[in-house]
C-alpha positions as CSV (number, residue, x, y, z in Angstrom):
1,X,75.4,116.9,99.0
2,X,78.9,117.5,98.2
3,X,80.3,115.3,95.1
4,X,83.7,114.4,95.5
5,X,85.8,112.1,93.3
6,X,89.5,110.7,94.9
7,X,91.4,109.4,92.2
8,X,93.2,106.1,93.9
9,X,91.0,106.4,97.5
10,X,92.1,103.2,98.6
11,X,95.7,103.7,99.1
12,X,96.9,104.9,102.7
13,X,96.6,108.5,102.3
14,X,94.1,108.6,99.9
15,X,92.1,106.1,102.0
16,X,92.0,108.1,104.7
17,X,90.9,111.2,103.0
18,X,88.1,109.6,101.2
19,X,87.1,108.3,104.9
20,X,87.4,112.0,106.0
21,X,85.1,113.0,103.1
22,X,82.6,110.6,104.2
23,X,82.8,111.1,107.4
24,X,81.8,114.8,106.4
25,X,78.5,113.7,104.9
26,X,80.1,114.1,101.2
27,X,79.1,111.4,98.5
28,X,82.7,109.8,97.4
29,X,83.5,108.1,94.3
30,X,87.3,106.1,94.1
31,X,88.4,105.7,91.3
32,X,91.1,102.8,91.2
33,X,92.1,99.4,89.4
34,X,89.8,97.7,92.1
35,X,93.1,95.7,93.8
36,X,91.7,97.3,97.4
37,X,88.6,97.8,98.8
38,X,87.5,101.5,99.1
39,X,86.3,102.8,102.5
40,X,82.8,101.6,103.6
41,X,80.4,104.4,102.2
42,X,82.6,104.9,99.4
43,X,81.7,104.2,95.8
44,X,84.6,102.5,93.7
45,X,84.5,102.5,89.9
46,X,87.5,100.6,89.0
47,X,89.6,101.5,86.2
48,X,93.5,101.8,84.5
49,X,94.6,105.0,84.1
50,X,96.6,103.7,81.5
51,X,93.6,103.3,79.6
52,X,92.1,105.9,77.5
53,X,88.6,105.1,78.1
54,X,89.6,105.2,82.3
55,X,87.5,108.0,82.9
56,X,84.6,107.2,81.0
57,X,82.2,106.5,83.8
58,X,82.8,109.8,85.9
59,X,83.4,112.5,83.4
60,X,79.9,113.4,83.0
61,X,79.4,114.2,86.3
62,X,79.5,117.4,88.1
63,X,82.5,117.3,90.9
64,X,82.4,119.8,94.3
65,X,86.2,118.0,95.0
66,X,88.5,116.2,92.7
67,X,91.7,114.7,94.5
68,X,94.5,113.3,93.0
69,X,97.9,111.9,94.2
70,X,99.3,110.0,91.1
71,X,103.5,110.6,90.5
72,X,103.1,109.9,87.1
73,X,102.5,112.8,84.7
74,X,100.8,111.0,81.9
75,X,97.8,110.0,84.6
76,X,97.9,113.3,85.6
77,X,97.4,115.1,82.7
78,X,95.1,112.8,81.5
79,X,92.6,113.2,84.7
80,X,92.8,117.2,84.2
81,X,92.1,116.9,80.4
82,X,89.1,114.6,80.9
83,X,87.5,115.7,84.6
84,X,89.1,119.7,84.4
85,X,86.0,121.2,83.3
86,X,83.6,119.2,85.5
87,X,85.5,120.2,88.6
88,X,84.8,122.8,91.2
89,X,88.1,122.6,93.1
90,X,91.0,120.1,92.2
91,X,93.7,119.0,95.4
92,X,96.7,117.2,94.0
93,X,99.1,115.6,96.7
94,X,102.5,116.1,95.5
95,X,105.7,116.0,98.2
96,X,108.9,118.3,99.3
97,X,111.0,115.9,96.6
98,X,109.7,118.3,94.3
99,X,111.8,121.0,95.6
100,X,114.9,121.2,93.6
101,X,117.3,121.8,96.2
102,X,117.8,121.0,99.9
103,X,120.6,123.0,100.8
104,X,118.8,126.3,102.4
105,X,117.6,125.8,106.4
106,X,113.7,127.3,106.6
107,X,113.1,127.5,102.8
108,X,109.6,127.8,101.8
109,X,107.1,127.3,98.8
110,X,108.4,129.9,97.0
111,X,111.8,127.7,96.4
112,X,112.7,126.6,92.9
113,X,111.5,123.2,91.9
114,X,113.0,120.1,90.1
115,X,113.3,120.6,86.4
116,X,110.1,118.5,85.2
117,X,110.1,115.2,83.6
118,X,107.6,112.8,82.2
119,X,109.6,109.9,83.1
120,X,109.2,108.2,86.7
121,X,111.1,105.1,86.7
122,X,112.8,105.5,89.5
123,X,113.2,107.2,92.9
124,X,115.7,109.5,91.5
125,X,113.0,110.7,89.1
126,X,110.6,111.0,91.4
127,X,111.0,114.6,91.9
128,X,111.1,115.8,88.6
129,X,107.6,113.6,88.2
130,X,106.2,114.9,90.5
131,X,107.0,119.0,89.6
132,X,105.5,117.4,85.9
133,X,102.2,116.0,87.7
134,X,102.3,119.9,89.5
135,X,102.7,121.8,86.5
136,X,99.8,120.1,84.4
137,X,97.2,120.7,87.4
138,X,98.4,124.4,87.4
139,X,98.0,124.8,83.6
140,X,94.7,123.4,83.7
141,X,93.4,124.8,86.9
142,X,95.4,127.0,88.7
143,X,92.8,129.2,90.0
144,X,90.9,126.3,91.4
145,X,93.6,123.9,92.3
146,X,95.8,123.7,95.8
147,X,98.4,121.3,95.7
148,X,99.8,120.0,98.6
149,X,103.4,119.2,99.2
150,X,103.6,116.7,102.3
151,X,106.9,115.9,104.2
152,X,107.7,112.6,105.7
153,X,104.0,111.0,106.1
154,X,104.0,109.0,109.0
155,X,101.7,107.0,111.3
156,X,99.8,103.5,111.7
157,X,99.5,101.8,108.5
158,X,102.8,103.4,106.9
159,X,103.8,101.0,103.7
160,X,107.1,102.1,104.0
161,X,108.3,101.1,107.3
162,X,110.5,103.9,107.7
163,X,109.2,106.0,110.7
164,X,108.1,102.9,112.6
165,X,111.4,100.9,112.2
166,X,112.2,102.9,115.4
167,X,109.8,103.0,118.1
168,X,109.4,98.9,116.8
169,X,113.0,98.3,117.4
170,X,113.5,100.2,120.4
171,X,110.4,97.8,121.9
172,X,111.6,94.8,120.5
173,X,115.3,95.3,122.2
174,X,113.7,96.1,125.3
175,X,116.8,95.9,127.8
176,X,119.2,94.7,124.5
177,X,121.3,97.6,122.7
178,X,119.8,99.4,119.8
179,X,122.5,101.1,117.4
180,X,122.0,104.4,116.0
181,X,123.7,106.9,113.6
182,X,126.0,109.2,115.6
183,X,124.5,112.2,113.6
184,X,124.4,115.3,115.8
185,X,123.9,117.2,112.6
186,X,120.6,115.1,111.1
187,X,116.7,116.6,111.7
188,X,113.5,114.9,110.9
189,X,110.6,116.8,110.2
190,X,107.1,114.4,109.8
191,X,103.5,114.9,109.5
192,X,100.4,112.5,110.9
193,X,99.3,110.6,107.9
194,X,95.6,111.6,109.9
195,X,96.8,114.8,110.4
196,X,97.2,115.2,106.7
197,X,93.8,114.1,105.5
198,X,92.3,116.9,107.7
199,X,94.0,119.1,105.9
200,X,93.7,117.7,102.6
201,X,89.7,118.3,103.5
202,X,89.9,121.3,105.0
203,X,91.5,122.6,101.6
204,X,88.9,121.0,99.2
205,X,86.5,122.5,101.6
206,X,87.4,125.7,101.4
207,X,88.3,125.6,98.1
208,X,91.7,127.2,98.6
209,X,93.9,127.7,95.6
210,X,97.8,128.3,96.0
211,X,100.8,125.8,96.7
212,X,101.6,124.7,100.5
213,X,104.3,122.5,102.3
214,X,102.4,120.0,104.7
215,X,105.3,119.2,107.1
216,X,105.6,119.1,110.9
217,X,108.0,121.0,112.6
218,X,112.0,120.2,112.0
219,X,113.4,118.6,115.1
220,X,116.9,116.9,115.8
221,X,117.0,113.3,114.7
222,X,118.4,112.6,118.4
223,X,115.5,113.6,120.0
224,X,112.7,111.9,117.9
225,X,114.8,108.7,118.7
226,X,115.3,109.3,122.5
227,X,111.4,109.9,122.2
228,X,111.3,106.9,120.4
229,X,113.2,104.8,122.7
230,X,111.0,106.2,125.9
231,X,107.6,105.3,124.2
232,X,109.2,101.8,123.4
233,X,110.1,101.0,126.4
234,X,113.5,100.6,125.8
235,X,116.1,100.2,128.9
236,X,119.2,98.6,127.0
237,X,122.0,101.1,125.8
238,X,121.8,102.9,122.9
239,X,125.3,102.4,120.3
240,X,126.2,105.6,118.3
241,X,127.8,104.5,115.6
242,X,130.2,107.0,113.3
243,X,128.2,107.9,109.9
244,X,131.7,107.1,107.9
245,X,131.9,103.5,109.6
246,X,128.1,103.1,108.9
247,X,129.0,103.6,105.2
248,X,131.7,101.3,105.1
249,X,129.3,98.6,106.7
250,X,127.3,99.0,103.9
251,X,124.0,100.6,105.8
252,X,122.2,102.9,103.6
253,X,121.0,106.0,105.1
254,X,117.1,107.3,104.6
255,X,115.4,103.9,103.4
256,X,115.1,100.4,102.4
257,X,116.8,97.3,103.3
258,X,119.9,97.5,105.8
259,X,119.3,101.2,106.7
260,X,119.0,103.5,109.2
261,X,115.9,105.2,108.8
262,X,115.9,108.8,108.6
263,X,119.4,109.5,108.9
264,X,121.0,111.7,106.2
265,X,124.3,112.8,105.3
266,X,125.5,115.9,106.5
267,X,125.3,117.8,103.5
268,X,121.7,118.1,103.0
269,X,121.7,121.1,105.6
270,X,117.9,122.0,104.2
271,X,116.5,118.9,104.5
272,X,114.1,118.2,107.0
273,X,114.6,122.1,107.9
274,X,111.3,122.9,105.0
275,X,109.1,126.3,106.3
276,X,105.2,125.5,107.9
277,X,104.6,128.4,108.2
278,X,101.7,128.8,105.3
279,X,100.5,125.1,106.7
280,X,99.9,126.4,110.2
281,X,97.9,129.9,109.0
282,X,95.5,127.6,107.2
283,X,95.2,125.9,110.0
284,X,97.0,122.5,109.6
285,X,97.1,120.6,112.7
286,X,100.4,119.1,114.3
287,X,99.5,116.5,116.7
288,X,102.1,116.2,119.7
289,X,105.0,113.6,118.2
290,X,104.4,111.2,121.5
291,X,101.2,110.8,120.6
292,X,101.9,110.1,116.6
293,X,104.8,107.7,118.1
294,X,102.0,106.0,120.7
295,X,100.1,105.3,117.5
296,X,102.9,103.7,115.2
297,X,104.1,101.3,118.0
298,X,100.5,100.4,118.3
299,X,100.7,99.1,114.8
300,X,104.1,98.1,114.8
301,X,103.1,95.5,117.8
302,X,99.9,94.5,115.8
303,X,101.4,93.6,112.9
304,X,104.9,91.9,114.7
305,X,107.7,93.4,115.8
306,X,109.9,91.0,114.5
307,X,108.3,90.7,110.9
308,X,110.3,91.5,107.8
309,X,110.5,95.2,107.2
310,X,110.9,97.2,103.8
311,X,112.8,99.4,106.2
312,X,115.9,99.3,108.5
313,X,117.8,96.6,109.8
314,X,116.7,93.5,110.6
315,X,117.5,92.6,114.4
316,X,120.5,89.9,113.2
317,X,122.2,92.3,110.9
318,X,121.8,95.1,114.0
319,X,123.9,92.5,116.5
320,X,126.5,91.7,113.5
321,X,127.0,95.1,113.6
322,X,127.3,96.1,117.3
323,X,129.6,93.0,117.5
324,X,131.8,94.4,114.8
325,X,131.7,97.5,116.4
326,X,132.7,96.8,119.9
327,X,135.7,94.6,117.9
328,X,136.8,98.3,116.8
329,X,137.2,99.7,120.2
């Protein structure tokens, strides 16, 4: 039987690929601090990577798979020191942010990367984390290691709220008006959070070795919302509202509270625009956007339309500002 050991495995992505696992017939171990459950069939030994002894209880095994999807180098380095030589094939899930630069349209894995840095405080050091979390798997294991750079996970379940903001709002307006960043320029380019823990498999499987961007294909940011909009239901007006007069209302682009998900300034002409090439030869799978979409406002509606979000605007703050906006014209 194939011995695999997911380091986390009961986070969202990591969840899922330890349910892929065992839905494979593998036997799979989680390793986690034991806050969340592990997926039926699963095996969770619960531990701090912060502690030194965290590894301890597994490191004596032999492992077929070892995945990991920590951002924080120490952890990293750590789990390759301790489990390295006890592993057949290593997967670590980093993320495009580890690119350096996102100014070339198309670029692919062979693009420099962010200068690395042991530090992840913050979001703005999140790339330079995760190159650090890259380059101790490669040191270690290179030969037996693929790492995995996703691009925008999405789908049912997402913690961060970002993809699903729109689909949910364009079915809770129903025949109301939804505004939207007048953003000709923007592109989004996501991947199926299911889609991705195929793949994740299929690597460890296979025991491929090498670096590969796991994105979806870059689209216009117009369309994925007029998609959006037609799986929502919506039948109000969509507002475009100029990206300057966005900024001076004080919505964020990207992320978080008061934002516009997804939408980017102008000057990131790469982003979004990442090559998938290498993905598809290895046979990733891209699952139709409507159907992704079909799936998010699923979830959106199970867990309320209406709720407070970690992403995007709430609906009051979206009205303040189409009023303030129809005041300017």
């Amino acid at each position: 039987m194939t011995e695999v050991l997911i380091l986390g495995g009961t986070g969202w992505l990591s969840g899922r690929v330890a349910q892929r696992w065992i839905d494979a017939g593998a036997s799979v171990t989680s390793l986690a601090r034991g806050s969340r459950p592990a997926p039926e069939g699963a095996v969770l030994v619960a531990a701090d990577r912060e502690d030194p002894s965290a590894y301890d209880a597994v490191r004596m095994r032999e492992w077929d798979e070892v995945v990991d999807v920590s951002s924080r180098p120490p952890h990293v380095r750590s789990a390759v020191r301790a489990l390295g030589d006890r592993a057949a094939h290593w997967t670590y899930i980093s993320s495009v942010s580890v690119y350096a630069e996102a100014d070339v349209v198309g670029a692919d894995e062979s693009a420099a990367l962010a200068p690395p840095a042991d530090t992840r405080e913050s979001e703005e050091e999140y790339p330079r984390a995760k190159a650090a979390c890259e380059a101790a798997v490669r040191a270690a294991l290179e030969d037996r290691a693929a790492i995995v750079r996703p691009g925008l996970v999405v789908g049912p379940g997402d913690p961060t709220d970002r993809f699903g903001y729109w689909v949910g709002r364009f079915a809770l307006a129903e025949d109301g008006p939804v505004l939207v960043p007048d953003a000709p320029h923007a592109r989004a380019q996501v991947i199926d959070v299911d889609d991705l823990a195929d793949f994740v498999v299929a690597m460890g499987r296979e025991r491929w070795a090498g670096s590969v961007t796991a994105a979806g294909d870059s689209v216009p940011l117009v369309d994925v919302l007029r998609l959006a909009a037609l799986v929502g239901g919506h039948t109000g007006d969509v507002v475009r509202a100029d990206e300057s007069w966005l900024t001076t209302q004080d919505v964020s682009p990207w992320a978080g509270p008061s934002s516009l998900p997804l939408w980017l300034p102008a000057e990131l002409t790469g982003f979004a625009t990442r090559s998938n090439a290498l993905y598809r030869r290895l046979g990733g799978r891209l699952r139709p956007l409507h159907e992704t979409l079909e799936r998010v406002l699923a979830d959106e509606r199970d867990r309320g339309l209406d709720r407070s979000r970690g992403a995007g605007l709430t609906r009051a703050e979206e009205r303040a500002l189409l009023a303030r906006l129809a005041a300017t014209e």
